[in-house]
N, C-alpha and C positions, 0 to 999 in steps of 0.2 A: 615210539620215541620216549626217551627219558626227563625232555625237557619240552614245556609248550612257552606262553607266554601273556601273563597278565599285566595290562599297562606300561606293557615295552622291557617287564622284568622275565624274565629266565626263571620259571618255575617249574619242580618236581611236583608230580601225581598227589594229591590226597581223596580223601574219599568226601565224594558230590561236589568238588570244585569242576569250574569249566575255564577254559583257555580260548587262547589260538595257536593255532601252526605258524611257527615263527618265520617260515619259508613261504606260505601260502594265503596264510592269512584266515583261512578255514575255520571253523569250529573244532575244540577239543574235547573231548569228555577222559577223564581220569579213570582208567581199569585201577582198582584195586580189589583185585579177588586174592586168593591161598596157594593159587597153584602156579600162576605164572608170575613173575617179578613186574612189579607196578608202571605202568608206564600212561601214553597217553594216545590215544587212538581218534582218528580225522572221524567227528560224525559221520559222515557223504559212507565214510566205509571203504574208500577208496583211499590210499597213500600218496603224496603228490611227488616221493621219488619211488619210481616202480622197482627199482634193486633192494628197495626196503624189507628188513621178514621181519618178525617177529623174534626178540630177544628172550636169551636162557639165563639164567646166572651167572654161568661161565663166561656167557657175551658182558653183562655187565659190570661183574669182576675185573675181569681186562680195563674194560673202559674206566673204571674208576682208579686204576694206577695212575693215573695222568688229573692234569686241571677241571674242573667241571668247564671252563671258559674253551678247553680245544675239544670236547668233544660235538658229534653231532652239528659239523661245521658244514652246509650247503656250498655246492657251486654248479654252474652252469657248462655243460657244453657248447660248443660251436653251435648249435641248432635249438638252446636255447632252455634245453631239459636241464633239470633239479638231480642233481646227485648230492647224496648227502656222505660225507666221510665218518667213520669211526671215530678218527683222532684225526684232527688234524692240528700239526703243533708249528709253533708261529717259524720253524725255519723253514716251512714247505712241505713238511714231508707226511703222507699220509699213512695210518694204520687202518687194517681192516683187519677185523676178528671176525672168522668163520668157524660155527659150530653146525649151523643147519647142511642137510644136501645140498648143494650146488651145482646147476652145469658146468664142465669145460667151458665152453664157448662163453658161457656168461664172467668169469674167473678172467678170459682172457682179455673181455670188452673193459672189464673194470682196470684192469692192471692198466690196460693202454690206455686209458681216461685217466687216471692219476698219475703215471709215469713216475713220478719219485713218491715212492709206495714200499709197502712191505705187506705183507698176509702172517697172521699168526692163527693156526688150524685147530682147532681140537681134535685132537688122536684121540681122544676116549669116544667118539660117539657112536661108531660102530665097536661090535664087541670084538670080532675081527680082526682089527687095526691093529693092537700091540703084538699079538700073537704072533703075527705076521711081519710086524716089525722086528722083533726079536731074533724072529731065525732068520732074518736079512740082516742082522750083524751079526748071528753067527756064525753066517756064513759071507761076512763080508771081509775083505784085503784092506789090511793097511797102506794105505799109499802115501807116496815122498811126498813130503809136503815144507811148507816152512812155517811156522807159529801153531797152529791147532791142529790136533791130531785130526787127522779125516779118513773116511772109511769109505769105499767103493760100495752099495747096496743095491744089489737086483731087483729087477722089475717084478722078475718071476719068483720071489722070496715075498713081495709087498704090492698089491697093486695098487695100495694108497698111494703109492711112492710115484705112480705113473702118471695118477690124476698129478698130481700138483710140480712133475717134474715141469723144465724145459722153461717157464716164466722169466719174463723181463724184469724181474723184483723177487728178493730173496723170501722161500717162504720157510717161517718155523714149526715147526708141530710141539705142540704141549700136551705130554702126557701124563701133566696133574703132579709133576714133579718140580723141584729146584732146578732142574737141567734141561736144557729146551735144545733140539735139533734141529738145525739148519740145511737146510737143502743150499748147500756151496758150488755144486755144481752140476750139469745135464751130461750123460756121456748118452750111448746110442742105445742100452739097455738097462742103463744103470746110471745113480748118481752118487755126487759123492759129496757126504755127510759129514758136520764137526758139531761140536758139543759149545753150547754158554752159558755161563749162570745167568736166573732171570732177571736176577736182580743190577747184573751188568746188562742187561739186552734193555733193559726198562730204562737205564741212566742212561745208555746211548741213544736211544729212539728219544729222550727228553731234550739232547741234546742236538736234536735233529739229525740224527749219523744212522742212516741205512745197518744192515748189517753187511762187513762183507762178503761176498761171493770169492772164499778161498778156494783154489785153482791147486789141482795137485801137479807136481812138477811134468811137464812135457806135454800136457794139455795144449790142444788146441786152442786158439784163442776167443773168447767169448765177452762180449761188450753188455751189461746190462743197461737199457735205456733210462 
């Protein structure tokens, strides 16, 4: 966690301070080593949301484009469990930034726990991922569309593309550039992909606006929840 909490304040990590779990109420101890980005770890050793992992840079970079007040925002399921959000910003709407492995099925439990959500991926963390993305738009079709260009990309060109196709929430992939790709739509081998600047993808999610889910002309039709 980025933030614990002393005497009811919302405090960042320093070295041999102790906290609580602003969620749980537990003990904190402050990691500040070299290698990993400073944060705050539950003594017991145990996390009190289980979707919790351990943050990269890249995880914390994200999260620091937005308020320190939306980030690391708790809520409860119907059965009473602790999920904690990335972002969550005062119009609803949740971000999650994923850099570590993830299951499908875990991806999927999350998305339908948040429901007005977004996923932003790191594309660099297998070495794999761009290579592969690349010759999925080279060999990808431009398709009709109306406002942003969007490109058909195959399964069998990317299998990143396959993990994160098909979601009830638009997911982006960041490949460490100014231009972020969006997954606009599921076809049955392929999906189909448009391009935003980050720094408009950053001012809309502020704004609490989803990105959209651009539809190429004659598509089926597809409802995101």
């Amino acid at each position: 966690m980025r933030f614990a909490e002393i005497d009811g304040q919302r405090v960042e990590p320093k070295p041999r301070l102790h906290a609580t779990c602003p969620f749980c109420g537990s003990s904190g101890i402050a990691r500040c080593g070299k290698i990993r980005v400073w944060h705050w770890a539950h003594k017991s050793k145990q996390h009190c949301d289980h979707w919790w992992e351990p943050e990269k840079e890249w995880h914390r970079n994200w999260k620091n484009q937005f308020p320190e007040g939306w980030q690391e925002q708790g809520r409860r399921d119907e059965n009473g469990e602790l999920h904690i959000a990335d972002v969550l910003t005062p119009h609803g709407l949740v971000l999650e930034f994923q850099h570590s492995a993830i299951q499908r099925e875990e991806v999927e439990i999350r998305t339908k726990f948040h429901k007005n959500m977004c996923w932003v991926v790191d594309g660099l963390r297998l070495k794999t991922t761009l290579p592969q993305f690349k010759e999925a738009l080279e060999h990808s079709t431009r398709l009709r569309s109306t406002g942003a260009a969007v490109f058909e990309m195959h399964f069998y060109d990317c299998r990143f593309l396959k993990k994160w196709c098909d979601l009830d929430a638009p997911v982006v992939i960041d490949f460490g550039t100014e231009t972020m790709w969006v997954i606009g739509y599921s076809l049955d081998h392929s999906v189909a992909m448009y391009m935003i600047k980050k720094d408009h993808m950053v001012n809309a999610f502020k704004a609490g606006h989803r990105l959209p889910m651009i539809l190429p002309m004659n598509a089926p039709p597809r409802r995101y929840r």
